[in-house]
VOGU-3710 file (C-alpha; in Angstrom, 3 decimals, decimal comma):
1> xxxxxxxxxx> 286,691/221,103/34,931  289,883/221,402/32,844  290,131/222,691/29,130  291,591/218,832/28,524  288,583/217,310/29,799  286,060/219,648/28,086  287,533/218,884/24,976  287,931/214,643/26,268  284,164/214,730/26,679  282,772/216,737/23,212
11> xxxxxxxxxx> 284,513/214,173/21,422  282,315/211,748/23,304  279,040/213,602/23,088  279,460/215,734/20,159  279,110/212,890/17,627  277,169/211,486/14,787  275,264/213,823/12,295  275,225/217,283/14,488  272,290/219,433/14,285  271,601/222,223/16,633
21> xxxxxxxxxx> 267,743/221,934/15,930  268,016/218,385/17,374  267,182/217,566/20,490  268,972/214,857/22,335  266,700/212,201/24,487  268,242/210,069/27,638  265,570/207,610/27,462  264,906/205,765/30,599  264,653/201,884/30,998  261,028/202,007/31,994
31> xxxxxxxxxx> 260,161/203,855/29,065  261,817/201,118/26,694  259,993/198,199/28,745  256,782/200,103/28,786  256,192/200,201/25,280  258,843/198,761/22,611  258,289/201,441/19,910  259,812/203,989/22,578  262,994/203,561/20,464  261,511/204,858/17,569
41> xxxxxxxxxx> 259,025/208,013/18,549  262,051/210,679/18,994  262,000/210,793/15,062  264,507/213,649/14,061  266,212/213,858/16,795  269,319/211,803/18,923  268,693/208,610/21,648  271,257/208,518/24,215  271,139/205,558/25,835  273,213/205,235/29,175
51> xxxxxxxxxx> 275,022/201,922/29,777  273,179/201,340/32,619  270,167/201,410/30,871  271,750/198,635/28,635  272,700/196,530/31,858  269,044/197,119/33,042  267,464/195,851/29,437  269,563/192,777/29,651  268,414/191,489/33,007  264,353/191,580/31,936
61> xxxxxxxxxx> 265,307/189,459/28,233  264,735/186,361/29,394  261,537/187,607/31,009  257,815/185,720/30,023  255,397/188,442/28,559  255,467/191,740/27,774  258,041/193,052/30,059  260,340/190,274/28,283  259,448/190,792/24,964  260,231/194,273/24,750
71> xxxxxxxxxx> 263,361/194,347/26,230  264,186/191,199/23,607  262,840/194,109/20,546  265,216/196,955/22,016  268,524/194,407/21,805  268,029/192,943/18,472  267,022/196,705/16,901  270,111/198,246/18,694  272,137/194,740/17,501  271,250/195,602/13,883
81> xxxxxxxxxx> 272,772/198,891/13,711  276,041/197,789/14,263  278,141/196,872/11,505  279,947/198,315/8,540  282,581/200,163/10,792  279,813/202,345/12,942  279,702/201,849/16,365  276,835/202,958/18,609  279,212/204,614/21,331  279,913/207,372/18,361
91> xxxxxxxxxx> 276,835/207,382/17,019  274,812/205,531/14,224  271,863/207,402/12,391  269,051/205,267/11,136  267,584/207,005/7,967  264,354/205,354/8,352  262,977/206,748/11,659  265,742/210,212/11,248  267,242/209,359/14,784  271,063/208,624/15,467
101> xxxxxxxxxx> 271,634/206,525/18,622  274,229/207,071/20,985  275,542/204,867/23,352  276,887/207,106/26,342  280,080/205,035/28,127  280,656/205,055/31,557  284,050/206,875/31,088  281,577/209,962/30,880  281,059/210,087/34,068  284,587/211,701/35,404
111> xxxxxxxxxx> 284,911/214,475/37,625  281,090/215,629/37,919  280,297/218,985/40,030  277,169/217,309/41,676  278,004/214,987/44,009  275,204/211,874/43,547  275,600/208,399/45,178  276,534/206,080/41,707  275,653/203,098/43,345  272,027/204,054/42,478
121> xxxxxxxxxx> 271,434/203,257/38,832  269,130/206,041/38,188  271,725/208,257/38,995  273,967/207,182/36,872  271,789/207,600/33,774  271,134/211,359/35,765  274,724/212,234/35,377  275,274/211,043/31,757  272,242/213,908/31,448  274,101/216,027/33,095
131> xxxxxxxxxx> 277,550/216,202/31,812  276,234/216,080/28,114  274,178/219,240/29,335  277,470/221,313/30,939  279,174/220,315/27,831  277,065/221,160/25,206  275,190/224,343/26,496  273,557/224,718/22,966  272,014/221,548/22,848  268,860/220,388/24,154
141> xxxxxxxxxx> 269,070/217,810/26,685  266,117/215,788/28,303  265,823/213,234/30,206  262,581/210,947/29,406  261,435/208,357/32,066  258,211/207,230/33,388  259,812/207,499/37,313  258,131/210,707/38,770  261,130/210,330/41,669  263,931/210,211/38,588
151> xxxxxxxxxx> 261,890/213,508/37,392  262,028/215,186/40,269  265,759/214,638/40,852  266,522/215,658/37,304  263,965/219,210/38,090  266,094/219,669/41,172  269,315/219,568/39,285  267,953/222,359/36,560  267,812/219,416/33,781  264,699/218,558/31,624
161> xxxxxxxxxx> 262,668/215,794/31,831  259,569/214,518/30,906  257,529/211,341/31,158  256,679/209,578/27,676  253,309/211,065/26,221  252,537/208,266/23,365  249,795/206,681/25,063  248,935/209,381/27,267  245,004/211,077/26,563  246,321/214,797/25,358
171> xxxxxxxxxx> 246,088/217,390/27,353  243,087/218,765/25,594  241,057/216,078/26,726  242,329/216,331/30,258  241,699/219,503/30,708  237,616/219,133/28,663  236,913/216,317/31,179  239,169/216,053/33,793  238,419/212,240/34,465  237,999/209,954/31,406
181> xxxxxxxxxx> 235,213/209,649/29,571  231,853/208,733/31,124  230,001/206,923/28,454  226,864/208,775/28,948  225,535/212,718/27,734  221,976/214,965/28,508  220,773/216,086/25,591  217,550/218,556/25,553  215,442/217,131/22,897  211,483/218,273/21,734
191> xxxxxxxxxx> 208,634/216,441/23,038  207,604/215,159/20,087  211,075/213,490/19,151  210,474/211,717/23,434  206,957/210,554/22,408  208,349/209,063/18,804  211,058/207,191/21,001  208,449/205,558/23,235  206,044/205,353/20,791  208,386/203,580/17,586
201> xxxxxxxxxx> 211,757/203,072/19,548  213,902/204,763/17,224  214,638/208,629/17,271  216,522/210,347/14,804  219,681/212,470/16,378  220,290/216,337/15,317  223,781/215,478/15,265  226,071/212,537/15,395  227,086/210,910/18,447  229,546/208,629/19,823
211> xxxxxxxxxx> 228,071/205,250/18,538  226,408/202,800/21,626  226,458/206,087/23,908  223,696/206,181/26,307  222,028/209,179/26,055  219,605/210,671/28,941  216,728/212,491/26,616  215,076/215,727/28,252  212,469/217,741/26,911  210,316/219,915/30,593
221> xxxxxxxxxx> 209,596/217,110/32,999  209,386/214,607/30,460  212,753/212,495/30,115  214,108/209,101/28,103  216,806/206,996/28,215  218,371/205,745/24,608  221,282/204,547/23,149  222,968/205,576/20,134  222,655/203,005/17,047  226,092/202,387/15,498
231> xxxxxxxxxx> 225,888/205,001/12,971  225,301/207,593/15,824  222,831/209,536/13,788  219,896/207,568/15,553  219,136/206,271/19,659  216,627/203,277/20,361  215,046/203,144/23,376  216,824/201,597/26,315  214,353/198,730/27,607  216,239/198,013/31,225
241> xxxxxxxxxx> 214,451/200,510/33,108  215,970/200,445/36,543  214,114/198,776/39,657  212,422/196,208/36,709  214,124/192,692/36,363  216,155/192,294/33,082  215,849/189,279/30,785  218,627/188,116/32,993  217,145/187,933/35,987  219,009/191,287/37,226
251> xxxxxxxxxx> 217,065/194,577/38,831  219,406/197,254/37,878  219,751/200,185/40,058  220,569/202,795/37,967  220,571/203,593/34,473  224,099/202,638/34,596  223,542/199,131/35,686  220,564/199,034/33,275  222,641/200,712/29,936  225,728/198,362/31,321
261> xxxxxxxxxx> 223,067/195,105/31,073  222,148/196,160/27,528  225,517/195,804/26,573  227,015/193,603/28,005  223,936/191,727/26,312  224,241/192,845/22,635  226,047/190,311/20,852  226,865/193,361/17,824  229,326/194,936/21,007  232,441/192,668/21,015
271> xxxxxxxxxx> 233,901/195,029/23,434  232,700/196,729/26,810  234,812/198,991/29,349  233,254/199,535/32,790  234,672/201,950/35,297  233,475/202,916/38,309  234,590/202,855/42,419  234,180/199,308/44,421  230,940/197,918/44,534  229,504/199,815/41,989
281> xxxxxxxxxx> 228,487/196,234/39,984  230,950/196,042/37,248  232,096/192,493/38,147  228,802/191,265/39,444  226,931/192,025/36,343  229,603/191,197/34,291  230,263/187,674/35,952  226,007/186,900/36,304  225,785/187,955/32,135  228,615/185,828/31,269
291> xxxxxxxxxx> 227,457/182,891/33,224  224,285/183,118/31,868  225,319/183,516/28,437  227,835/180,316/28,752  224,715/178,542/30,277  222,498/179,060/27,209  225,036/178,303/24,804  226,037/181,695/23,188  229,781/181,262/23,869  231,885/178,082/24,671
301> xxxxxxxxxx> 233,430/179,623/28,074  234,258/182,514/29,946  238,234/183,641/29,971  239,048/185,203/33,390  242,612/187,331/33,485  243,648/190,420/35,497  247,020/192,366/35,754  249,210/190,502/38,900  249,316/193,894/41,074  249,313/193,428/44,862
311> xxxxxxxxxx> 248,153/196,126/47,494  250,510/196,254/50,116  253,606/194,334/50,891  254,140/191,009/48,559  253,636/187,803/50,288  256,122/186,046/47,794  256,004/183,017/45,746  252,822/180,911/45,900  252,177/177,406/45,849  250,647/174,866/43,351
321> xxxxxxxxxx> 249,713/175,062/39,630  248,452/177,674/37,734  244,707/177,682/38,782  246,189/177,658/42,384  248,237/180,530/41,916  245,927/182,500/40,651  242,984/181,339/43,313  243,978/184,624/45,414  243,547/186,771/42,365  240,235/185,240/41,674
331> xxxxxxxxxx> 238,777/186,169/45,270  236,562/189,239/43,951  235,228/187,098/41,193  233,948/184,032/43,940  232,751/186,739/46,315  230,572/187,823/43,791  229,820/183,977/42,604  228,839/183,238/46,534  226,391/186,634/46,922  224,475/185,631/43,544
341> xxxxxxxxxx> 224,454/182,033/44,061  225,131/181,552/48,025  227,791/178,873/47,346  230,719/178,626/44,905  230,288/174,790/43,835  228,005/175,567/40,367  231,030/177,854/39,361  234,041/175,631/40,532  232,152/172,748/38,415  232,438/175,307/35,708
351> xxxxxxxxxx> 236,110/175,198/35,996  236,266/171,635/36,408  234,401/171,043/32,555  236,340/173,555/31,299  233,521/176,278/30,859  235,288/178,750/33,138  239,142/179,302/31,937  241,450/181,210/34,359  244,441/182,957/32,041  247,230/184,956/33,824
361> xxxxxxxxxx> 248,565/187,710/32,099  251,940/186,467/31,766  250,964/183,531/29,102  248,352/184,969/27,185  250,439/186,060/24,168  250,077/183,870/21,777  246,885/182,078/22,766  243,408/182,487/21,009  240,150/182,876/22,667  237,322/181,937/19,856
371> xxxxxxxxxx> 233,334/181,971/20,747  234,747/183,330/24,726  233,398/185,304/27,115  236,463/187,454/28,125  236,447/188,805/31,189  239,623/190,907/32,021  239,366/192,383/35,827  241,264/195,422/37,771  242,534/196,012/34,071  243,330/200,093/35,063
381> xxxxxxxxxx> 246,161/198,482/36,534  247,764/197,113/32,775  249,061/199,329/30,063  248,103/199,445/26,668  250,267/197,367/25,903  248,737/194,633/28,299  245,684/195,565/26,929  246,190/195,304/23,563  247,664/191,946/23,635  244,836/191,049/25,437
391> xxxxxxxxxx> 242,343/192,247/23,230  243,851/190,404/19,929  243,336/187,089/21,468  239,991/187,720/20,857  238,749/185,499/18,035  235,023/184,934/16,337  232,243/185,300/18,292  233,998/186,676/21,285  233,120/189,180/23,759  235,784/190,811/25,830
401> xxxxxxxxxx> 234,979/193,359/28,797  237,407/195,303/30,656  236,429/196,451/34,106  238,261/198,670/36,873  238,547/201,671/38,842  240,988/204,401/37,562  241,234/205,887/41,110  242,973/202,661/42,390  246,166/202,342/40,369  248,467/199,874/41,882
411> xxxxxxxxxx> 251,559/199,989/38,973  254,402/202,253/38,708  254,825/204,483/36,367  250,672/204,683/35,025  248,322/206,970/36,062  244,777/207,868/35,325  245,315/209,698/32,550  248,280/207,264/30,937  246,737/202,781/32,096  245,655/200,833/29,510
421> xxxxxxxxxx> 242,275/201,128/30,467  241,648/204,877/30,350  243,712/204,997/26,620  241,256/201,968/25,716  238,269/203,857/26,462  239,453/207,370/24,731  240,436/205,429/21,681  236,835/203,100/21,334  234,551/205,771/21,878  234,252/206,526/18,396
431> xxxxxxxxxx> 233,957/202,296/17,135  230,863/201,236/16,854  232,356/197,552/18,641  232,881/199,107/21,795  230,502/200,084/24,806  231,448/201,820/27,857  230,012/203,541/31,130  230,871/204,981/34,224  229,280/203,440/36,964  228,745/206,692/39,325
441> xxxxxxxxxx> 227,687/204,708/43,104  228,730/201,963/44,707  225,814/199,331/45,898  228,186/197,093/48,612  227,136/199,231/51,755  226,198/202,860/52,992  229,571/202,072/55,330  231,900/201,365/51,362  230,572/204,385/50,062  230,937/206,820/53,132
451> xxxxx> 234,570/205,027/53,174  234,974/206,317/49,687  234,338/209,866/50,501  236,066/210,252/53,751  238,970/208,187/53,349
//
């Protein structure tokens, strides 16, 4: 590289208000269409954004949903900072969030000593990394993308990157669990405070818990099962003992299934997460409460919705309106319809009156589900995002439940540790509106759960 270019590119890089203690962040497109704020959380320090990842913003703007939206938020916010003579290719600092914005221009990209096939657009946005790095040795340069592949390229180069942490659960709590949380704790109580739960219902906690927690109460051979009040200074006796028929009509198995009955039963616990691997019960209990709850009058309908991941190879467009569309993504919900009820015609005359409403992920902003039943399936497979728009549809006297299995992620760039579901759970544990367990076995065959271990 010759002295004129050095100097040709630090007048391109080495712009705006320069501080050595900042750091300067190539932020990936999927990190801007993952969550919006992206383009604020680098407070103190400099954006680069590569052209390309302008070109790749532009083509999701017209976009329905999320995806659309946020790409739509990035534009207009990079839109406003122009004017008054600054220009985003030399830099613009916004005093608000203490970040200056750069705009890194293809012409950048002259003369590298990697050789990396342009034609890929991650690489691209790899070598605008790059060169800044060679040329400014004293700065900090990292890449930030949720693509482990674009991570791994940038490690093999010697370059720093990282995948956006937000709404990732810290690495404390990773490394305390090492799965998310399970919704249930042993605790070794006295005798006496087991015979006062059986014997008045109530028991009065040592210390406070996470509220609606189901607790597993040991004191020799004697044992309870509670759940923590609201306040989580108190636990009331859980009454679905497992192998006895609920008010429902359900035997639970476990006391999972029978803590998971309670609440998805309690009208006081507008939300309930259930995790656990296939066939554990999550959507058959959930589905038989809802209907059940519809039938007697408690809420108007139930709201059906899932994230639009496929396993496998896509079998493209699909025909017919919306409830057609979605008819594939509603198999798990009739298998479990059929094996309560042996047929599906009770529950299609459901969705014929209007009691059963199927809502695809794409359209829900900006509709409201009052007095609902919301049932939102395989949702370890949407981001918080998702999730959160989800959730604020919910209006009075609604009940929302999100159900999946964090070991079968389908979308790119989530993991166990970083989908909607598992930062849902993390963050609600503490509310006394939310409800969650871990359902630990799976009830669909001895042949599903040996599947499960071996495969």
């Amino acid at each position: 590289m010759n002295n004129d270019h050095h100097i040709h590119l630090l007048d391109i890089f080495n712009t705006g208000t320069h501080m050595t203690s900042r750091k300067r962040y190539f932020v990936d497109t999927s990190v801007l269409l993952y969550d919006k704020d992206a383009i604020h959380a680098f407070v103190g320090n400099t954006v680069c954004l590569s052209v390309q990842v302008l070109d790749e913003i532009d083509k999701f703007k017209s976009k329905q949903g999320v995806l659309g939206e946020n790409a739509r938020y990035v534009n207009r916010y990079l839109d406003s900072l122009r004017g008054e003579g600054k220009s985003l290719s030399e830099g613009v600092h916004d005093e608000r969030y203490d970040i200056e914005y750069l705009v890194v221009l293809p012409r950048a990209r002259e003369n590298s000593d990697i050789d990396l096939d342009e034609s890929v657009p991650d690489n691209r946005i790899i070598l605008d990394a790059y060169r800044m790095m060679r040329v400014l040795p004293d700065e900090v340069v990292v890449v930030v993308t949720k693509d482990i592949n674009m991570r791994v390229k940038c490690d093999s180069l010697g370059m720093r990157a990282e995948d956006y942490y937000r709404d990732h659960l810290s690495v404390k709590q990773v490394q305390n669990n090492n799965c998310v949380w399970s919704g249930q704790k042993e605790l070794e109580v006295t005798s006496e405070s087991i015979n006062h739960l059986y014997d008045e219902g109530l028991v009065d906690l040592e210390e406070r818990e996470h509220p609606n927690m189901l607790l597993v109460l040991k004191s020799g051979n004697q044992s309870a099962l509670a759940i923590v009040d609201a306040t989580g200074t108190r636990a009331k006796r859980l009454l679905n003992d497992s192998g006895k028929k609920s008010k429902s009509g359900i035997a639970p198995y476990d006391k999972e299934q029978s803590y998971a009955l309670d609440i998805l039963q309690n009208r006081d616990i507008p939300l309930v997460t259930l995790t656990g691997a296939p066939g554990s019960g999550k959507t058959f209990l959930t589905l038989l409460i809802g209907i059940e709850a519809v039938t007697a009058g408690e809420y108007e309908r139930i709201v059906i919705t899932r994230s639009m991941q496929t396993v496998g190879k896509e079998i493209g467009f699909l025909p017919g309106d919306i409830d057609e569309k979605m008819s594939p993504w509603l198999g798990p919900i009739m298998d479990n319809f059929r094996h309560a009820y042996k047929d599906t015609s009770y529950f299609k005359l459901m969705m014929d009156k209007g009691n059963v409403d199927v809502a695809p992920l794409s359209f829900i902003r900006g509709r409201s589900f009052p007095n609902s039943y919301i049932i939102v399936d395989e949702a370890q497979n949407a981001t918080i995002h998702e999730l959160k728009t989800i959730i604020t549809r919910a209006g009075e006297n609604s009940k929302i439940i999100l159900m999946g299995d964090i070991e079968q992620i389908d979308t790119p760039y989530i993991d166990r540790y970083s989908n909607g579901l598992s930062v849902v759970i993390d963050k609600f544990k503490d509310s006394p509106l939310s409800g969650h367990i871990h359902l630990n076995r799976g009830r669909r065959s001895e042949l599903a759960n040996e599947a499960n271990k071996l495969l």
